[in-house]
N, CA and C atoms as a LAMMPS dump frame, in Angstrom:
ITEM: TIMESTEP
0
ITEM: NUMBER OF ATOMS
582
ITEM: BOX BOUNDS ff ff ff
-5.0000000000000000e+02 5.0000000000000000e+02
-5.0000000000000000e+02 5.0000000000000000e+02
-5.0000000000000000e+02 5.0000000000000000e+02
ITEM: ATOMS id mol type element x y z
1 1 1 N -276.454 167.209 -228.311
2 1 2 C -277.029 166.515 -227.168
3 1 3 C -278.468 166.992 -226.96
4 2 1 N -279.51 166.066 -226.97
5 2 2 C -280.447 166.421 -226.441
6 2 3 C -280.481 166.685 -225.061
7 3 1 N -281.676 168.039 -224.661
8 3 2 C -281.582 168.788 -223.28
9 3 3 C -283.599 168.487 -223.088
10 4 1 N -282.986 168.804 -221.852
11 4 2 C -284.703 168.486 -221.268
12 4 3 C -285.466 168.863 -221.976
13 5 1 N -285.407 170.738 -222.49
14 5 2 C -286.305 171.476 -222.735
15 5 3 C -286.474 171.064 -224.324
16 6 1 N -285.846 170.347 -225.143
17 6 2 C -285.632 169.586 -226.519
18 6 3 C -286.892 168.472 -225.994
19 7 1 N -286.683 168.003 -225.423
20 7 2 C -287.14 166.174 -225.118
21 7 3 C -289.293 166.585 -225.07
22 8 1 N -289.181 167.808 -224.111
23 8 2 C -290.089 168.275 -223.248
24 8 3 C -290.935 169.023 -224.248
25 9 1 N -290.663 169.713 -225.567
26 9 2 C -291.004 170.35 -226.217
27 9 3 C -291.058 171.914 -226.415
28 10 1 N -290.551 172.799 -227.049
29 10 2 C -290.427 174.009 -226.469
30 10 3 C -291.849 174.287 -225.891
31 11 1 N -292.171 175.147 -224.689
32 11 2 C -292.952 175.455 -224.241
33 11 3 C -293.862 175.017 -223.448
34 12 1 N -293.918 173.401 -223.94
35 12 2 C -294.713 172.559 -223.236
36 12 3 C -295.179 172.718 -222.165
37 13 1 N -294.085 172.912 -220.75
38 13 2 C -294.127 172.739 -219.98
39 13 3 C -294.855 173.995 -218.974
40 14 1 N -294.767 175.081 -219.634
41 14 2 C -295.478 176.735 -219.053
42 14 3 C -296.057 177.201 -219.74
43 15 1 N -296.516 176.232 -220.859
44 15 2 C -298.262 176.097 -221.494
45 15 3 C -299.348 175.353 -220.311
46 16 1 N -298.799 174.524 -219.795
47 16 2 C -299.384 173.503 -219.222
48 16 3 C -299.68 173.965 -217.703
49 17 1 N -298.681 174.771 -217.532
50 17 2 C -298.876 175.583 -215.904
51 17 3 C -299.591 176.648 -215.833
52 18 1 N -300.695 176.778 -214.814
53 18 2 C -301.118 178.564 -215.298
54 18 3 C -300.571 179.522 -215.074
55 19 1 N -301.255 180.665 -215.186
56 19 2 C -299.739 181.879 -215.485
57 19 3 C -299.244 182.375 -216.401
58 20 1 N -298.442 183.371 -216.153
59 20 2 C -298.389 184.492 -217.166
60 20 3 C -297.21 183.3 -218.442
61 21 1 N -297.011 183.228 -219.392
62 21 2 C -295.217 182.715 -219.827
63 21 3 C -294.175 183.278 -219.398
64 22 1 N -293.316 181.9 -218.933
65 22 2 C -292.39 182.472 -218.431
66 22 3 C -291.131 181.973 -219.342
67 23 1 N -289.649 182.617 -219.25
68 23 2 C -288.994 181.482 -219.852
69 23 3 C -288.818 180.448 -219.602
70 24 1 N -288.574 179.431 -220.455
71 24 2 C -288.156 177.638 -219.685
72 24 3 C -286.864 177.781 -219.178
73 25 1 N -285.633 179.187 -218.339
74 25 2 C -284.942 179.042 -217.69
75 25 3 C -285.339 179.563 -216.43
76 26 1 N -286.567 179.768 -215.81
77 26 2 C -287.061 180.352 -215.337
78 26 3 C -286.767 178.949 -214.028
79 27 1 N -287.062 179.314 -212.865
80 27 2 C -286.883 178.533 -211.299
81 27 3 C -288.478 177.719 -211.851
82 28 1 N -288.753 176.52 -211.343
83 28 2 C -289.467 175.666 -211.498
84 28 3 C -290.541 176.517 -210.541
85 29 1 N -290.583 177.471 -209.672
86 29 2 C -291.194 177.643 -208.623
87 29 3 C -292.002 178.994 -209.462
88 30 1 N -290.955 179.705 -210.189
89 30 2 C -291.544 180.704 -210.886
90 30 3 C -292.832 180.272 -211.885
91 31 1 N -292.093 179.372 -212.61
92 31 2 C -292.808 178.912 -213.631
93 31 3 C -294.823 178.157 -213.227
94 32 1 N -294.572 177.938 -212.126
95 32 2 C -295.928 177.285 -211.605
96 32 3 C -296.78 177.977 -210.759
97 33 1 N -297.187 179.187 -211.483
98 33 2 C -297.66 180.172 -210.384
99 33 3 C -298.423 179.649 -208.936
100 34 1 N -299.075 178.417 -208.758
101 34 2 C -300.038 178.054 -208.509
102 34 3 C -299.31 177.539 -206.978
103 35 1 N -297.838 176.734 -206.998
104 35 2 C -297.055 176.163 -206.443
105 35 3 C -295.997 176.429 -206.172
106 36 1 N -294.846 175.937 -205.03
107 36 2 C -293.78 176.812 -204.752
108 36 3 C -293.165 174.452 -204.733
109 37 1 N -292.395 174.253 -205.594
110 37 2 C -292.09 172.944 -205.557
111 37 3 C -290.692 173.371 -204.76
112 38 1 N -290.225 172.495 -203.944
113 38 2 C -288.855 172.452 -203.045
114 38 3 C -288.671 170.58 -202.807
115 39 1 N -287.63 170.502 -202.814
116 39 2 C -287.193 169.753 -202.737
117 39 3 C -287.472 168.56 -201.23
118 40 1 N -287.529 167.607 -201.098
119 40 2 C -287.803 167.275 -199.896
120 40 3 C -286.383 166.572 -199.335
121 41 1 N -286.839 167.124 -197.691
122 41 2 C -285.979 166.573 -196.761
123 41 3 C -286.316 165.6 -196.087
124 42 1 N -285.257 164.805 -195.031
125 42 2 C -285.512 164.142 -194.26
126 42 3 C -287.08 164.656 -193.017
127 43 1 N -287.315 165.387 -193.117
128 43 2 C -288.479 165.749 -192.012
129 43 3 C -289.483 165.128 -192.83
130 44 1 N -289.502 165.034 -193.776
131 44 2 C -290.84 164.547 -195.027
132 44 3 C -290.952 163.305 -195.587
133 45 1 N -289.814 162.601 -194.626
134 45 2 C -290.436 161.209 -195.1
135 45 3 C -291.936 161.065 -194.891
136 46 1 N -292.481 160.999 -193.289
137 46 2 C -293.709 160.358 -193.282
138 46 3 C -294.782 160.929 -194.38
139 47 1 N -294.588 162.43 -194.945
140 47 2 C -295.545 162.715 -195.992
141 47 3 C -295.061 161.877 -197.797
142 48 1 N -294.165 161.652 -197.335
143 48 2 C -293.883 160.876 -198.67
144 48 3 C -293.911 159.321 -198.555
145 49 1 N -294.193 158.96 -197.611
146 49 2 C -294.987 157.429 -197.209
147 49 3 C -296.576 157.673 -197.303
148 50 1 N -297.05 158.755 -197.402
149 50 2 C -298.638 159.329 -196.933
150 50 3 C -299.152 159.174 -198.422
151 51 1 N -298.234 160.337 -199.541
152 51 2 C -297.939 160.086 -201.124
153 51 3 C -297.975 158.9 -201.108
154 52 1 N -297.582 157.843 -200.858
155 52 2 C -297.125 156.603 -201.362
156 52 3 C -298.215 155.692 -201.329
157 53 1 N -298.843 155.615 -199.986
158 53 2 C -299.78 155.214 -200.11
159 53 3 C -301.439 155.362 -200.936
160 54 1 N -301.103 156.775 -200.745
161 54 2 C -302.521 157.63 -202.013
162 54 3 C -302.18 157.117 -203.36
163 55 1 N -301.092 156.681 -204.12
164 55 2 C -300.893 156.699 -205.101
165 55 3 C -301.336 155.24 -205.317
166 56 1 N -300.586 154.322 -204.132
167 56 2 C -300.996 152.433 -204.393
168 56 3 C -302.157 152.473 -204.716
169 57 1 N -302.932 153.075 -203.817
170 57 2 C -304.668 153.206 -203.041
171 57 3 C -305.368 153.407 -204.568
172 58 1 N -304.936 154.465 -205.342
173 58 2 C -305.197 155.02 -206.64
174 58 3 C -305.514 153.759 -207.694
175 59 1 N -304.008 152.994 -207.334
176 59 2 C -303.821 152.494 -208.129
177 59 3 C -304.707 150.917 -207.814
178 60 1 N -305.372 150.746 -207.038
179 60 2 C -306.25 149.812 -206.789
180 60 3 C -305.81 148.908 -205.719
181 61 1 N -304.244 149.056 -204.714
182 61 2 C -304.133 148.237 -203.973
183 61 3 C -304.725 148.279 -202.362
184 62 1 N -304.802 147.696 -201.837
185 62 2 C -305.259 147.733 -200.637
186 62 3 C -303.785 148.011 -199.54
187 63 1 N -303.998 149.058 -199.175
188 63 2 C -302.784 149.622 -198.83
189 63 3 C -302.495 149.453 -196.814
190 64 1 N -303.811 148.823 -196.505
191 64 2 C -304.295 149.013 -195.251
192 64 3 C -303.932 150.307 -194.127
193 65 1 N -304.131 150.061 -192.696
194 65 2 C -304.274 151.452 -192.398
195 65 3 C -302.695 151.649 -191.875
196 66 1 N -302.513 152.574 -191.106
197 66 2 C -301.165 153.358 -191.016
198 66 3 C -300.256 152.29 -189.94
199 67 1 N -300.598 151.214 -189.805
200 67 2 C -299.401 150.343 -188.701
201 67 3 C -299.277 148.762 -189.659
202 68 1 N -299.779 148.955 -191.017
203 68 2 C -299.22 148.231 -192.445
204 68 3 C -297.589 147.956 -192.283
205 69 1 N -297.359 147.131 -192.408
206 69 2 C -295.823 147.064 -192.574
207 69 3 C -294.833 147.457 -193.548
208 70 1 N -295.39 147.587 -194.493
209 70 2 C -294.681 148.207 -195.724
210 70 3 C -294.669 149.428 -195.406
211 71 1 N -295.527 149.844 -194.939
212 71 2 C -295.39 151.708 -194.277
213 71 3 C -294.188 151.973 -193.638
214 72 1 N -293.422 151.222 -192.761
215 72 2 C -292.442 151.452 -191.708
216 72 3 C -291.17 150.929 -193.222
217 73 1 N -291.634 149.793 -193.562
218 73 2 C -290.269 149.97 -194.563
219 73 3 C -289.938 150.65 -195.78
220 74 1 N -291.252 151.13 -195.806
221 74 2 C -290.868 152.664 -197.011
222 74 3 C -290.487 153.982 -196.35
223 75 1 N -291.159 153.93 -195.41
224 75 2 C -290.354 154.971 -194.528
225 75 3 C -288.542 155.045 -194.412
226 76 1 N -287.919 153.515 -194.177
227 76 2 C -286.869 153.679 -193.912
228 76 3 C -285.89 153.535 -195.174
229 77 1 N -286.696 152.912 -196.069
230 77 2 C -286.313 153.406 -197.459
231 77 3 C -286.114 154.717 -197.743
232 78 1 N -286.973 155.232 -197.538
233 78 2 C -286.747 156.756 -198.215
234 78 3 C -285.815 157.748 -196.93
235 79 1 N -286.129 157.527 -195.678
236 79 2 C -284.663 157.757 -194.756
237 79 3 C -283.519 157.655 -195.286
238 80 1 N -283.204 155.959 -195.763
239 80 2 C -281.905 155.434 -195.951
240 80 3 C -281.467 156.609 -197.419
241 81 1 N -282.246 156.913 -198.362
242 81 2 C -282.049 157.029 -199.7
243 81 3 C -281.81 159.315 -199.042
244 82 1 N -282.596 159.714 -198.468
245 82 2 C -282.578 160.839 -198.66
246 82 3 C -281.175 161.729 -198.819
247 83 1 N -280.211 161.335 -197.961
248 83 2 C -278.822 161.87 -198.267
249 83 3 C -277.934 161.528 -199.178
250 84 1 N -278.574 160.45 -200.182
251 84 2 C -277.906 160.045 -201.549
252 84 3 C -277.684 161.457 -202.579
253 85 1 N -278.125 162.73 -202.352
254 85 2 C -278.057 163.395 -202.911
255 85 3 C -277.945 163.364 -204.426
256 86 1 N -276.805 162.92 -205.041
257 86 2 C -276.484 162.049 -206.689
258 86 3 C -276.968 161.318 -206.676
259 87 1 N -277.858 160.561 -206.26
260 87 2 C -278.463 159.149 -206.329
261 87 3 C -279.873 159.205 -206.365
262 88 1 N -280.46 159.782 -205.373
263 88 2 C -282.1 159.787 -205.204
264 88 3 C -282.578 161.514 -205.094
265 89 1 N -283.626 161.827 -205.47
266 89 2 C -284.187 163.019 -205.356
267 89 3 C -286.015 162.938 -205.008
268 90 1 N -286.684 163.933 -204.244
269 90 2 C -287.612 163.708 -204.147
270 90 3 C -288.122 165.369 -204.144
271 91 1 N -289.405 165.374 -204.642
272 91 2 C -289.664 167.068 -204.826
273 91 3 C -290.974 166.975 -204.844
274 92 1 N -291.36 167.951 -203.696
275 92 2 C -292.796 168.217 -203.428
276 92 3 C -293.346 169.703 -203.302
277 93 1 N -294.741 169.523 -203.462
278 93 2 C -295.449 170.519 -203.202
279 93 3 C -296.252 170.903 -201.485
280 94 1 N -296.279 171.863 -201.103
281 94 2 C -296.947 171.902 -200.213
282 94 3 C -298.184 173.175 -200.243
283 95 1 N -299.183 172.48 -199.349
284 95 2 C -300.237 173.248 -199.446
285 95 3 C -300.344 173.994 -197.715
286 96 1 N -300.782 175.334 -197.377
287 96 2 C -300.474 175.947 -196.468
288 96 3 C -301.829 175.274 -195.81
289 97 1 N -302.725 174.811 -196.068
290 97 2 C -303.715 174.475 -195.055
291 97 3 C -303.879 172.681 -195.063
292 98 1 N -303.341 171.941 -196.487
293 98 2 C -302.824 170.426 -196.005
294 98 3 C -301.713 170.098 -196.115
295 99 1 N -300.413 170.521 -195.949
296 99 2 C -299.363 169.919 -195.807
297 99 3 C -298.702 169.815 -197.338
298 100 1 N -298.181 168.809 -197.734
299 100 2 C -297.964 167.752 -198.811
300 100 3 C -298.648 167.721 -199.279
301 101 1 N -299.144 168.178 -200.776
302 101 2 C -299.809 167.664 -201.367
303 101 3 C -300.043 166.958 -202.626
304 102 1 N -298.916 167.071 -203.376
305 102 2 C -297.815 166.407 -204.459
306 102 3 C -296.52 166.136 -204.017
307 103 1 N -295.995 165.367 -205.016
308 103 2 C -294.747 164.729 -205.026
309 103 3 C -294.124 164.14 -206.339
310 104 1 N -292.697 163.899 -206.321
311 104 2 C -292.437 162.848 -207.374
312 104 3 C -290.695 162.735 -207.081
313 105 1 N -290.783 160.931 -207.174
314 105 2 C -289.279 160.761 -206.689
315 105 3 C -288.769 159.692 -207.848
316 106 1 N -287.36 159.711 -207.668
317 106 2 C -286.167 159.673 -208.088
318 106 3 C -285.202 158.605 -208.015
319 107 1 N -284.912 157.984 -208.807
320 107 2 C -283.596 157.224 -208.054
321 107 3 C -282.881 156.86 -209.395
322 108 1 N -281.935 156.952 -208.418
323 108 2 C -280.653 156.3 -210.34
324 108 3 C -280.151 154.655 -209.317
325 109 1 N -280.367 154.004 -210.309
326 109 2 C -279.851 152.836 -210.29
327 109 3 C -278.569 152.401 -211.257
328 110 1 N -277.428 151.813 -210.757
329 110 2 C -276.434 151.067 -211.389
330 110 3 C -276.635 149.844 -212.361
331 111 1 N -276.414 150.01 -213.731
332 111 2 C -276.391 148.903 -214.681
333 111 3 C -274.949 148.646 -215.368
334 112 1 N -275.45 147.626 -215.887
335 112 2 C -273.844 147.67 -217.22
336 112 3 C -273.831 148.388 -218.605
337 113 1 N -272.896 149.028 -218.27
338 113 2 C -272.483 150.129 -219.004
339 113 3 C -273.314 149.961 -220.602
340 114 1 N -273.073 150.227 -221.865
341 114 2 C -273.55 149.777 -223.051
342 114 3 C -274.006 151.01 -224.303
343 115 1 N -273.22 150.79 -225.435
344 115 2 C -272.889 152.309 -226.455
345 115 3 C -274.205 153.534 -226.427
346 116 1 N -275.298 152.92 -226.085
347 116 2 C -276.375 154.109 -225.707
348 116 3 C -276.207 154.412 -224.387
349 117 1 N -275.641 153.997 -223.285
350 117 2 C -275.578 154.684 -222.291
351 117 3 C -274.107 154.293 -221.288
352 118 1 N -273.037 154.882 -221.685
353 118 2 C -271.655 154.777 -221.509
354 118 3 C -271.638 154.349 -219.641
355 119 1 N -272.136 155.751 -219.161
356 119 2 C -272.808 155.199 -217.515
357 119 3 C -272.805 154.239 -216.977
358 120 1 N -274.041 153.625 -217.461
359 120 2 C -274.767 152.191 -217.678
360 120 3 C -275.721 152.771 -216.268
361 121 1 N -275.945 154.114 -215.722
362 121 2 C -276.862 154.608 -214.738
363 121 3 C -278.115 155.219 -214.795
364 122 1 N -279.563 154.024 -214.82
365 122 2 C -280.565 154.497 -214.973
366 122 3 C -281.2 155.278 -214.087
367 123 1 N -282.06 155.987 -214.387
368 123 2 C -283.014 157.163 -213.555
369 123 3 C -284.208 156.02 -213.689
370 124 1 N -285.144 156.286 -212.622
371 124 2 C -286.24 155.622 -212.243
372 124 3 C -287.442 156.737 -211.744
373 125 1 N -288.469 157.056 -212.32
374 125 2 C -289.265 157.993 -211.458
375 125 3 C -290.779 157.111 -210.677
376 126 1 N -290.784 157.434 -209.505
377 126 2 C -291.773 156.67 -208.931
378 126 3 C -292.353 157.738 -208.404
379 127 1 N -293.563 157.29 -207.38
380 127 2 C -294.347 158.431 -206.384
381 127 3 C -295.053 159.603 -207.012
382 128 1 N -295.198 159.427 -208.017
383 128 2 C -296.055 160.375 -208.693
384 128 3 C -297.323 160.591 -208.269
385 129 1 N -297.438 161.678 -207.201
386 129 2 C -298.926 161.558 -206.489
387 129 3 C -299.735 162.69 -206.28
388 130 1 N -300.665 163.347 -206.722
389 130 2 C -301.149 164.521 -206.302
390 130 3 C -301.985 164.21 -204.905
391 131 1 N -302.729 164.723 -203.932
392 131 2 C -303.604 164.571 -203.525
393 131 3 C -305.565 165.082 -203.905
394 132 1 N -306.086 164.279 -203.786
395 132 2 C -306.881 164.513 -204.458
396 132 3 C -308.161 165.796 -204.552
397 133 1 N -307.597 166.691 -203.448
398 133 2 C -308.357 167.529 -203.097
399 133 3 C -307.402 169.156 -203.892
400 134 1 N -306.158 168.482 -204.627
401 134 2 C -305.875 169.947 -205.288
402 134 3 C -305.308 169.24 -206.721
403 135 1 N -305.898 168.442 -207.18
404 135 2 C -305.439 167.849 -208.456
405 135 3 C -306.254 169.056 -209.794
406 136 1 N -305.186 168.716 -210.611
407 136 2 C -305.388 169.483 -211.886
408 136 3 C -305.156 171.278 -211.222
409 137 1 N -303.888 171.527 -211.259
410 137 2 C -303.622 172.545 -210.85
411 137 3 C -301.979 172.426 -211.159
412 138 1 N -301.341 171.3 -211.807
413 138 2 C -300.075 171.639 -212.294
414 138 3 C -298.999 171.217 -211.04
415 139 1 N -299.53 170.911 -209.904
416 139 2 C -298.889 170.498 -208.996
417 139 3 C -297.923 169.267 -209.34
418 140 1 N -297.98 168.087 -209.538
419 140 2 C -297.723 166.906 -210.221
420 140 3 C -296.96 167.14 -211.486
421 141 1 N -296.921 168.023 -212.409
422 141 2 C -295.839 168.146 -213.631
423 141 3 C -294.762 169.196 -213.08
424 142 1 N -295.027 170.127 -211.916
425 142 2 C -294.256 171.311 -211.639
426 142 3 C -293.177 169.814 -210.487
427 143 1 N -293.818 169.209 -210.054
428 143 2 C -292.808 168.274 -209.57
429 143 3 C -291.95 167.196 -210.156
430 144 1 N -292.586 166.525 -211.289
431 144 2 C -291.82 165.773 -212.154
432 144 3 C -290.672 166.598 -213.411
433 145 1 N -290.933 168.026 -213.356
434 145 2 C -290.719 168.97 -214.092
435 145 3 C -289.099 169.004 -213.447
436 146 1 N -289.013 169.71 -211.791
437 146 2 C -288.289 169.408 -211.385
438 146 3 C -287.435 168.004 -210.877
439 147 1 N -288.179 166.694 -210.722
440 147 2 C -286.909 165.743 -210.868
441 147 3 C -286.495 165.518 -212.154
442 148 1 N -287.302 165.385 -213.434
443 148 2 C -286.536 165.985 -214.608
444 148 3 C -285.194 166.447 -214.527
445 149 1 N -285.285 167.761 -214.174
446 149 2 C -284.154 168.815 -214.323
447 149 3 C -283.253 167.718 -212.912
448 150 1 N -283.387 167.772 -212.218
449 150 2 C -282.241 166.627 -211.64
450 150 3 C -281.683 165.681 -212.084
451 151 1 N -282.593 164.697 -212.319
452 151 2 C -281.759 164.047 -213.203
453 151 3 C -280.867 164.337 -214.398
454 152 1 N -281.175 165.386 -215.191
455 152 2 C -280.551 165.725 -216.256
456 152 3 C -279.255 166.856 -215.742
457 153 1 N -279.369 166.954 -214.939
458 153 2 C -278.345 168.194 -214.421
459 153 3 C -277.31 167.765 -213.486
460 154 1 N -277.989 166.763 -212.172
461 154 2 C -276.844 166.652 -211.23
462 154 3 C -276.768 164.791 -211.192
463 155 1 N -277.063 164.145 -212.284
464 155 2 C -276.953 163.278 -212.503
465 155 3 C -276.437 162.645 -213.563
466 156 1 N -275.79 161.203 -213.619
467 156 2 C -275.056 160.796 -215.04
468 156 3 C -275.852 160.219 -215.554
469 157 1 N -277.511 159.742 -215.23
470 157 2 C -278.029 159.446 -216.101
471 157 3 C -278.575 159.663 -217.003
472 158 1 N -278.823 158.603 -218.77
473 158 2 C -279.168 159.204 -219.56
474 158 3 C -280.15 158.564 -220.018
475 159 1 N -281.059 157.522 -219.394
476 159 2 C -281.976 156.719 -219.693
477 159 3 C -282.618 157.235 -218.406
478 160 1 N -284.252 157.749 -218.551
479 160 2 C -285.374 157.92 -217.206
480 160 3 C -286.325 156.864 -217.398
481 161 1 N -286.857 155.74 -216.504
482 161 2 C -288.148 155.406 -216.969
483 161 3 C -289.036 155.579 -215.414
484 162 1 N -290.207 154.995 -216.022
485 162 2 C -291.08 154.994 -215.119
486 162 3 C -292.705 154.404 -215.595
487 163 1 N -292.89 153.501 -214.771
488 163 2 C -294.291 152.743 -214.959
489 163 3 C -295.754 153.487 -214.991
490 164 1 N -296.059 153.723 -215.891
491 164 2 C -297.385 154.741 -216.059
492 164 3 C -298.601 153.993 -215.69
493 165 1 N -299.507 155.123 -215.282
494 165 2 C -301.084 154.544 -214.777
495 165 3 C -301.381 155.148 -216.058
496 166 1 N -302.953 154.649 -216.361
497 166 2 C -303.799 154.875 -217.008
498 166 3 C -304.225 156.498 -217.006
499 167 1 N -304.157 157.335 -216.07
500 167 2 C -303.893 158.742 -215.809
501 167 3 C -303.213 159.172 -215.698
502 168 1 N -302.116 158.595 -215.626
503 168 2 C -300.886 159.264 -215.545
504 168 3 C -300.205 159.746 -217.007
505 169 1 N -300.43 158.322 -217.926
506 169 2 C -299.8 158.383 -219.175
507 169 3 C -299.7 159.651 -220.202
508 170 1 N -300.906 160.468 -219.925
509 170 2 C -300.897 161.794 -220.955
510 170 3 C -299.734 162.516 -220.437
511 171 1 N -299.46 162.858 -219.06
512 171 2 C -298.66 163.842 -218.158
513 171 3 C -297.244 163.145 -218.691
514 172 1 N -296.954 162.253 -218.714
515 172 2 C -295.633 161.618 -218.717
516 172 3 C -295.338 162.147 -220.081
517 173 1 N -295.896 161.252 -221.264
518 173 2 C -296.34 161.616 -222.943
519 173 3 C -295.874 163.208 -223.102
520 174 1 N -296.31 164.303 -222.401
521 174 2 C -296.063 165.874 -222.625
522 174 3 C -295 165.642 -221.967
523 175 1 N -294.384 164.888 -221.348
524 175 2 C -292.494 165.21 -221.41
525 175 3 C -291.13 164.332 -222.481
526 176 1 N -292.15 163.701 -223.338
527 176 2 C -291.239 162.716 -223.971
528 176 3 C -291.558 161.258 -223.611
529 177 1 N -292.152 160.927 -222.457
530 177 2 C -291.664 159.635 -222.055
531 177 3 C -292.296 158.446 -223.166
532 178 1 N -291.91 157.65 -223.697
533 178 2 C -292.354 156.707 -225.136
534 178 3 C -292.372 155.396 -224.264
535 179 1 N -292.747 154.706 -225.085
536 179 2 C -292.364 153.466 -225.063
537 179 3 C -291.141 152.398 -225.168
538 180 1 N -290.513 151.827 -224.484
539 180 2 C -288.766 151.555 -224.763
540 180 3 C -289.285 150.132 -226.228
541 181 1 N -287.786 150.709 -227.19
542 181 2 C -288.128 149.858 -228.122
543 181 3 C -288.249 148.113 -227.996
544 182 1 N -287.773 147.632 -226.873
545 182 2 C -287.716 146.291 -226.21
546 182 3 C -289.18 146.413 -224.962
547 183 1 N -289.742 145.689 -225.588
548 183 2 C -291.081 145.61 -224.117
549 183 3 C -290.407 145.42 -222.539
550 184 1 N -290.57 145.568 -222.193
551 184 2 C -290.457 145.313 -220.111
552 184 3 C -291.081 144.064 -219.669
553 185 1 N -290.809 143.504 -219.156
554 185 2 C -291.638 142.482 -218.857
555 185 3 C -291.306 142.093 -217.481
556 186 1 N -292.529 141.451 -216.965
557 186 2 C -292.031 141.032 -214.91
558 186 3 C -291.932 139.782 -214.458
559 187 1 N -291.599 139.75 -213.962
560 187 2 C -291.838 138.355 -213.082
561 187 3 C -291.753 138.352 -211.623
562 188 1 N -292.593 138.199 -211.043
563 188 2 C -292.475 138.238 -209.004
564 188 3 C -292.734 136.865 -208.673
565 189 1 N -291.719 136.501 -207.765
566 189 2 C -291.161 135.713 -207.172
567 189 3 C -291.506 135.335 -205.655
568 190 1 N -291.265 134.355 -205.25
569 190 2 C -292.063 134.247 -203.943
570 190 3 C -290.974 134.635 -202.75
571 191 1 N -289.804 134.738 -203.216
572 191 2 C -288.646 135.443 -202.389
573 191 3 C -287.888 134.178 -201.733
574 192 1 N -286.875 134.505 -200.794
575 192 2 C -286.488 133.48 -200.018
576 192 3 C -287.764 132.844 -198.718
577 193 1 N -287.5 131.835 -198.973
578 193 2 C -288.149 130.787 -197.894
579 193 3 C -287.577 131.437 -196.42
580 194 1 N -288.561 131.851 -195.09
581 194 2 C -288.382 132.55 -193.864
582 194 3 C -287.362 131.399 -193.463
């Protein structure tokens, strides 16, 4: 069976963090001298709506200001999802003088079953967000590092994906993440008629 630290490359991952080497069984918190990553709770939604928006914003959308409506329903998204425990995970960094300042979340979704993945339960990683005033400091892989290890540990899934930015793609790439041999493709819809 392939294991994270197989997928991830030996070492990869506390090459990439600064700091002394540590082992790759080492606490995710050890391993990132820089950062103490913990898991997030319900008190952290609104900083993980805050993430959410830095990341759209990043990503070129117009995210508008904080009484946006999608704000209140990602909020209650990530409410509704936080006690899924087996289901959703979210893991952040905090900074002692701004709060939140990375993140990266989680979710396993239900599919049909199929001989590469008996399950049929995909992992999804979204929210991949540093803030931009402590980026390049390992914050952002010490968090995807850890939903990694969630998914692979307290989860049945055996397929992860996740939609890469143009900056993002190297960070993902140093954990394995490829290209799926079938392209992805979208289509958005105008929804139901009000």
């Amino acid at each position: 069976m392939t294991t994270a630290n197989d997928r991830r490359g030996a070492g990869a991952r506390a090459a990439a963090i600064p700091g002394p080497e540590l082992p790759q069984s080492a606490p995710v918190s050890a391993r990132c001298r820089t950062a103490r990553v913990r898991r997030a709770a319900s008190d952290d939604v609104p900083a993980l709506v805050r993430m959410r928006a830095l990341m759209l914003s990043d990503m070129g959308l117009d995210t508008g200001d904080e009484s946006a409506p999608w704000r209140a329903a990602s909020a209650q998204w990530f409410a509704e999802r936080m006690p899924l425990s087996d289901e959703f995970a979210a893991f952040l960094v905090e900074d002692p003088e701004l709060g939140v300042v990375a993140c990266a979340v989680g979710a396993c979704d239900a599919h049909a079953p199929s001989p590469a993945n008996p399950s049929g339960l995909h992992g999804h990683v979204s929210n991949v967000s540093t803030d931009p005033r402590r980026r390049r400091l390992g914050h952002a892989r010490a968090c995807l590092d850890a939903l990694l290890t969630w998914f692979e540990q307290e989860t049945r899934a055996t397929v992860v994906s996740l939609n890469a930015t143009g900056d993002g793609a190297g960070l993902y790439e140093s954990f394995g993440f490829v290209p799926p041999p079938n392209p992805s493709l979208q289509l958005r819809t105008a929804g139901p008629s009000a």
